[in-house]
C-alpha positions in Angstrom: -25.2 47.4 -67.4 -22.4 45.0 -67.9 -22.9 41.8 -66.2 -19.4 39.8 -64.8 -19.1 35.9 -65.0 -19.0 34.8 -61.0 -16.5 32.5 -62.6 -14.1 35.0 -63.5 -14.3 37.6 -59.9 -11.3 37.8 -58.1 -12.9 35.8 -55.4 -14.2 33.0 -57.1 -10.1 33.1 -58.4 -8.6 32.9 -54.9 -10.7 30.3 -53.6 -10.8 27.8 -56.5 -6.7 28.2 -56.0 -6.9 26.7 -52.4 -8.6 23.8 -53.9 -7.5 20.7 -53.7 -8.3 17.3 -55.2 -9.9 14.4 -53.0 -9.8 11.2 -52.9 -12.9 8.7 -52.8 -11.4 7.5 -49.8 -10.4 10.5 -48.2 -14.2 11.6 -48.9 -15.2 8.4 -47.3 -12.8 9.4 -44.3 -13.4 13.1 -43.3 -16.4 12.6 -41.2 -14.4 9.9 -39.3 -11.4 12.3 -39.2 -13.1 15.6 -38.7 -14.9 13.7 -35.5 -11.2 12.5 -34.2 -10.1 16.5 -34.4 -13.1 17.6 -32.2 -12.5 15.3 -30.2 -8.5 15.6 -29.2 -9.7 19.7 -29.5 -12.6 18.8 -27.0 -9.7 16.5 -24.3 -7.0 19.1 -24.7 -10.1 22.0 -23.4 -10.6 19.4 -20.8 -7.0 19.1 -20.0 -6.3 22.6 -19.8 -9.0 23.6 -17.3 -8.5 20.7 -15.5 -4.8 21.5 -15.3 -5.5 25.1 -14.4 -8.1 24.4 -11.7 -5.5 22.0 -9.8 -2.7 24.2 -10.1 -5.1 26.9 -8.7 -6.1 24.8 -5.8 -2.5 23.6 -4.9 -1.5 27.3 -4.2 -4.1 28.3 -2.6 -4.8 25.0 -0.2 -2.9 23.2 1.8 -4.7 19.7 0.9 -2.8 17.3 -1.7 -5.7 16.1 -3.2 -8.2 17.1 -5.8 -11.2 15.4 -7.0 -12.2 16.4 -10.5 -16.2 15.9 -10.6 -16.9 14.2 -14.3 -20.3 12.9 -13.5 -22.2 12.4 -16.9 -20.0 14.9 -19.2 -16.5 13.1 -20.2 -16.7 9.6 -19.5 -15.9 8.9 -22.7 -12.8 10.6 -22.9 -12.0 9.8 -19.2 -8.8 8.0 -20.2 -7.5 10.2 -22.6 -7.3 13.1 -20.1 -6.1 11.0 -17.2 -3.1 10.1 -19.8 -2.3 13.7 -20.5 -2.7 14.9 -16.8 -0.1 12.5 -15.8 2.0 13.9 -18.1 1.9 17.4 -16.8 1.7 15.9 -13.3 4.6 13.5 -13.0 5.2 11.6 -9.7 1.5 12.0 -8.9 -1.4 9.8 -8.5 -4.1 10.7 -11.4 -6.8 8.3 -12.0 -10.7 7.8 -12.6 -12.8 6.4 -10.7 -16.2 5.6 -10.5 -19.1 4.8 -8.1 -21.8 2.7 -9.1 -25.2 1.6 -7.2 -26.8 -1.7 -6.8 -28.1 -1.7 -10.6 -24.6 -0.8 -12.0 -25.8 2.7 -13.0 -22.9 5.1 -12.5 -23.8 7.5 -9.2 -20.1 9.7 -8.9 -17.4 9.8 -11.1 -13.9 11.6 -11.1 -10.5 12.4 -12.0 -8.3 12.1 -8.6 -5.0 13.7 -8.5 -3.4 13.3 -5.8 0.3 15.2 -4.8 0.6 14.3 -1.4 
């Protein structure tokens, strides 16, 4: 039985070919960069249902207005879609808002875009 060098399979070839060096800082970085990725890929997700769902109720209501619930799921990115639903809906109203009890503590939120 001859045995190979995993070293020297075709495989082990390819990949060490797509290598490439890295930097101590870009090591230091990646986490912080890898997290800024998911998160724009986690907004635009946002942005395109959100987009899709007001488009859908616009042609099938007669209402100008849609409220886009948010409560305890986005708030945190809350500004970043708001800024790229205003882009795709120029000329309307797009904001969040929120509703907050006596103690402060967040009871509603939403995105509001409003065409009328």
């Amino acid at each position: 039985m001859i045995k190979t060098n995993p070293c020297t399979t075709q495989s082990f070839s390819v990949a060490y070919n797509r290598m490439e060096p890295i930097t101590r800082e870009q090591l230091q970085n990646l986490k912080a960069e890898t997290d800024r990725i998911n998160r724009h890929n986690l907004v635009r997700s946002y942005v395109t249902q959100y987009y899709q769902q007001i488009k859908q109720f616009a042609t099938s209501s007669n209402e100008t207005r849609r409220v886009i619930d948010t409560r305890g799921h986005i708030n945190d990115m809350c500004n970043d879609i708001v800024i790229e639903l205003r882009t795709l809906f120029p000329g309307c109203l797009v904001e969040y808002r929120e509703t907050r009890n006596m103690n402060n503590k967040v009871i509603e939120s939403g995105i509001i875009v409003d065409w009328s």
